[in-house]
Residue, then its C-alpha position, 0 to 999 in steps of 0.5 A: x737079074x735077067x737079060x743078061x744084066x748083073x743084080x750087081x750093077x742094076x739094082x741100087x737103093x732107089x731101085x732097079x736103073x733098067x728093067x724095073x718094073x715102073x717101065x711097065x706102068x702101062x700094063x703087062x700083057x703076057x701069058x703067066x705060068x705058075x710053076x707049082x714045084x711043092x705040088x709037083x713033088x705031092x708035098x704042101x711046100x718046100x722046106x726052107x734051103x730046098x734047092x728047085x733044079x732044071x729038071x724040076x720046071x722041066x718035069x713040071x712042064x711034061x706033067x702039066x702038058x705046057x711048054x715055057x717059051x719066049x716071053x712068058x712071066x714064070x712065077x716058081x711057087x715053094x709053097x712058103 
């Protein structure tokens, strides 16, 4: 999952037992980067089992001239 917690022994049926996002029912306040690989590689979207690499978000962060640091929310678009 992320943080270093297993998807294997957080999330159950009824939910995620830590980190879920009801903890945040306050409200969210961080900065948001949408990292927009199908128009990084000037196609619509991704076809289906298209794997994103590394260097992708990191090709992307030079293109767009900004820099994912600590603490913000990553929302990866595959345009499907």
């Amino acid at each position: 999952m992320y943080n270093g917690f297993s998807r294997d022994e957080e999330v159950t049926t009824t939910g995620c037992n830590r980190l879920a996002i009801i903890d945040f029912k306050q409200g969210i306040v961080t900065r948001g980067v949408l990292m927009d690989i199908p128009r990084l590689k000037g196609v619509p979207y991704l076809e289906p089992g298209t794997p994103i690499y590394v260097e992708d978000l990191e090709a992307l962060e030079e293109q767009a001239g900004i820099r994912v640091e600590s603490g913000d929310i990553v929302f990866v678009r595959s345009g499907r």
